[in-house]
Backbone as JSON, one array per atom type, in Angstrom:
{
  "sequence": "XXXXXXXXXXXXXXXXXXXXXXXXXXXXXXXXXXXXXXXXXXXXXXXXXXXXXXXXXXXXXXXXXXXXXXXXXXXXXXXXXXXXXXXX",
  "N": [[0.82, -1.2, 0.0], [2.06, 1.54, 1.03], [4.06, 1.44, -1.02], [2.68, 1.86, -3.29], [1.53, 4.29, -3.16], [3.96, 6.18, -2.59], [4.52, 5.96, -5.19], [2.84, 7.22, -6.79], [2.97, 9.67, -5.81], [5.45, 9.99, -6.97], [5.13, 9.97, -9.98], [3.46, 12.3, -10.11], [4.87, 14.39, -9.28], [6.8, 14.01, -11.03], [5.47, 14.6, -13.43], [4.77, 17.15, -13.28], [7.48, 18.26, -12.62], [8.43, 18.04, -15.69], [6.23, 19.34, -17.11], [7.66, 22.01, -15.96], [9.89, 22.45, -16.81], [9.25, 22.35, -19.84], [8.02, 24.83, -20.07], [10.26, 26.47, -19.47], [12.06, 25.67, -21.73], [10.71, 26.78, -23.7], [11.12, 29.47, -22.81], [13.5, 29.88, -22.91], [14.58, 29.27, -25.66], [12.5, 31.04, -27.28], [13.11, 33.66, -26.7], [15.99, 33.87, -27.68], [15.39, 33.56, -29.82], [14.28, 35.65, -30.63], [15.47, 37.88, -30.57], [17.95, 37.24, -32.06], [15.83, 37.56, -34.75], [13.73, 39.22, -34.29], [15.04, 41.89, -32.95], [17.86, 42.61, -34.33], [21.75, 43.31, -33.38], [22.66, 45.13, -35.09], [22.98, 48.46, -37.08], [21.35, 48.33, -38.8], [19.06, 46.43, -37.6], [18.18, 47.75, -35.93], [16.98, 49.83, -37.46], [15.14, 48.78, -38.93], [13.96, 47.15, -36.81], [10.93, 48.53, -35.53], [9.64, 47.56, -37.68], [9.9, 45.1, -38.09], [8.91, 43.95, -35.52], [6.03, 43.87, -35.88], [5.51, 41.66, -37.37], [4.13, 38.63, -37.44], [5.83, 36.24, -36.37], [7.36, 36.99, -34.58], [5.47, 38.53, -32.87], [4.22, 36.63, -32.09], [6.49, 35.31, -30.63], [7.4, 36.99, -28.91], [4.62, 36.57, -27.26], [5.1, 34.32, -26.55], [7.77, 34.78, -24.68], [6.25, 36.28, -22.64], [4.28, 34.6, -21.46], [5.54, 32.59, -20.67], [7.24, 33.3, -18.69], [5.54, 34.11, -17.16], [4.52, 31.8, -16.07], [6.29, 29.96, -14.81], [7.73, 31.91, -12.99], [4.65, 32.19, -11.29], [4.9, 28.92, -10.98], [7.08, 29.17, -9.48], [5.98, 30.59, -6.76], [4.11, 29.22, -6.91], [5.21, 26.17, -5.35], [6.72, 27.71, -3.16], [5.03, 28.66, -1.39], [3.4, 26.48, -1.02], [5.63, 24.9, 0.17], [6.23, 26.53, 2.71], [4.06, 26.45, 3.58], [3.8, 23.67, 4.47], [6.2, 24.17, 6.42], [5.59, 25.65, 8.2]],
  "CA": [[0.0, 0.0, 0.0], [2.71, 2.69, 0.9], [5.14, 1.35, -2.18], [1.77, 2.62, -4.15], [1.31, 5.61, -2.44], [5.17, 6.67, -3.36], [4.86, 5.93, -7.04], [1.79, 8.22, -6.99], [3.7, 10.65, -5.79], [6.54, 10.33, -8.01], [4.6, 10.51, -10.92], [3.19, 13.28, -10.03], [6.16, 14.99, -9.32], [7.69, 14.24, -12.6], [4.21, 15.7, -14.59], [5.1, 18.55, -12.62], [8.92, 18.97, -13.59], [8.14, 17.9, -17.11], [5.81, 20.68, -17.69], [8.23, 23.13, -15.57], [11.13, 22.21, -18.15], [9.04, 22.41, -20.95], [8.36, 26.36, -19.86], [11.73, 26.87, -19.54], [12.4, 25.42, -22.6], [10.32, 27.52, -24.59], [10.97, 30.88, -22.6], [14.88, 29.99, -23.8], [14.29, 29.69, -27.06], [11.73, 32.09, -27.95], [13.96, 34.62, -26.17], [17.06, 34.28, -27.96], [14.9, 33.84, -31.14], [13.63, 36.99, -30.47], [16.8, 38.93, -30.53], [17.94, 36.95, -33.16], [14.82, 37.29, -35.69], [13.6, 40.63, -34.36], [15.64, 43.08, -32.96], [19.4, 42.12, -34.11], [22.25, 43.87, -33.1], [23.32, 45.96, -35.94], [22.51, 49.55, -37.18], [20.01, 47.89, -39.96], [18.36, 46.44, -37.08], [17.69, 49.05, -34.97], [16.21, 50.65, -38.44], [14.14, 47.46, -39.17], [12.94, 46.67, -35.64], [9.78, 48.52, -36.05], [8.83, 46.93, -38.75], [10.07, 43.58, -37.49], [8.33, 43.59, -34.31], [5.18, 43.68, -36.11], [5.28, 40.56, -37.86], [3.5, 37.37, -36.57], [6.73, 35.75, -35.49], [7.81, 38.16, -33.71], [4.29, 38.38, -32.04], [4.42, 35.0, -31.39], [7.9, 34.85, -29.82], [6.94, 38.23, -27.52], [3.98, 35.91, -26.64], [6.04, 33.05, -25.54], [8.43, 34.88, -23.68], [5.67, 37.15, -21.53], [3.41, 33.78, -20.83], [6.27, 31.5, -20.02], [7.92, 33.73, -18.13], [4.83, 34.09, -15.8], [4.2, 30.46, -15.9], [7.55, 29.93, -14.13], [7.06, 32.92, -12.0], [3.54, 30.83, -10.91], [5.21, 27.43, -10.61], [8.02, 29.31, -8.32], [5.09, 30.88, -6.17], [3.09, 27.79, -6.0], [6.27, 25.49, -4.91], [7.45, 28.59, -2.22], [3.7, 28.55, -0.57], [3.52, 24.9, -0.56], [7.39, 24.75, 1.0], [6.07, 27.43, 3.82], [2.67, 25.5, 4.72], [4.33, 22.34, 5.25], [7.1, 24.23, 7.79], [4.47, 26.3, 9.78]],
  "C": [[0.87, 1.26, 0.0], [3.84, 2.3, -0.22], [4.2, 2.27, -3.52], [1.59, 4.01, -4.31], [2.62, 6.25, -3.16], [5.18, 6.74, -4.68], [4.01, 6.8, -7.35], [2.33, 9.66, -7.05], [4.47, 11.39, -6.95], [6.3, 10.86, -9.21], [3.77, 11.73, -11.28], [4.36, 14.38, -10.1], [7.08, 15.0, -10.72], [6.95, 14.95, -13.49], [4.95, 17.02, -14.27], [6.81, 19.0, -13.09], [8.93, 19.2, -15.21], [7.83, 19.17, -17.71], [6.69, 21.63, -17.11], [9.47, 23.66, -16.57], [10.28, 22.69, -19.49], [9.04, 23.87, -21.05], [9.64, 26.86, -19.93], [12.69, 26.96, -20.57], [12.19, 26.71, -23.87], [10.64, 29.08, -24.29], [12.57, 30.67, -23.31], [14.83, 30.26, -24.97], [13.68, 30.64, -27.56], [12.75, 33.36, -27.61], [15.59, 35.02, -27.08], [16.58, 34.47, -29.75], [14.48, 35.17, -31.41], [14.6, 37.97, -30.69], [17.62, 38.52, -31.64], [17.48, 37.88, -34.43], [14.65, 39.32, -35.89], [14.21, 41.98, -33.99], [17.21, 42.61, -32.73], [20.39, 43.77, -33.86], [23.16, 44.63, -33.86], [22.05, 47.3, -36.53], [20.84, 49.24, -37.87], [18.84, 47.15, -39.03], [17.49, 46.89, -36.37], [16.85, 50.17, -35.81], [15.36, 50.01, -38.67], [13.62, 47.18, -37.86], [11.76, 46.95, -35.22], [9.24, 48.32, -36.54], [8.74, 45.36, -38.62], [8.69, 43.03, -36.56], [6.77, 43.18, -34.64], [4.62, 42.66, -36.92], [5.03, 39.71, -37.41], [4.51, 36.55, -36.22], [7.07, 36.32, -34.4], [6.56, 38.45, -32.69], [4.43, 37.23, -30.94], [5.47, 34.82, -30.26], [7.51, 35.93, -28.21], [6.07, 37.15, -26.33], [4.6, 34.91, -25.3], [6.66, 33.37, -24.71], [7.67, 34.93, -22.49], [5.06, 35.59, -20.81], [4.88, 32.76, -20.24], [6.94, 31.98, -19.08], [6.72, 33.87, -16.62], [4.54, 32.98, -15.0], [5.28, 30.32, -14.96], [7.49, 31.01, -13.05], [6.05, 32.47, -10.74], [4.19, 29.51, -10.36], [6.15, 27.69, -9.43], [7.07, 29.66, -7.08], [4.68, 29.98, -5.24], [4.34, 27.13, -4.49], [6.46, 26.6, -3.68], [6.0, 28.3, -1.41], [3.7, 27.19, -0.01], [4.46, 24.68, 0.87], [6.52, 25.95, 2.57], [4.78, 26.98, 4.33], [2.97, 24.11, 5.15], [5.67, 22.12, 6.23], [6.68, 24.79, 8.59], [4.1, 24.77, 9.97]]
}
């Protein structure tokens, strides 16, 4: 019964990293794609990055950063609350 109980756990616990990685994953990438794609680091960019920014990649990638970045934000939250109701 408690060998059950543990694997319940575990697997839970791994859903839970899984998706925390996968956020992480995507705020990396989109992020460096982003600086990349849309605002690179030469003069022609800095002339083009208004016009960049407004293209549906570039949407997209903004997207990804802002939501994954809160997601993670959230998952640190949760985890810190948790961690402080099970030491009161």
């Amino acid at each position: 019964m408690e060998k059950e109980k543990i694997e319940k756990y575990v697997k839970e616990i791994v859903k839970i990293v899984g998706i925390y990685l996968i956020w992480v994953t995507v705020h990396y990438f989109a992020s460096h794609l982003y600086v990349r794609w849309c605002t690179t680091n030469t003069v022609l960019g800095f002339i083009l990055s208004p016009f960049l920014v407004t293209t549906p990649y570039c949407n997209v990638l903004r997207w990804c950063i802002y939501n994954c970045a809160n997601q993670i934000i959230t998952m640190w939250t949760i985890l810190g609350t948790w961690l402080i109701t099970k030491i009161m």
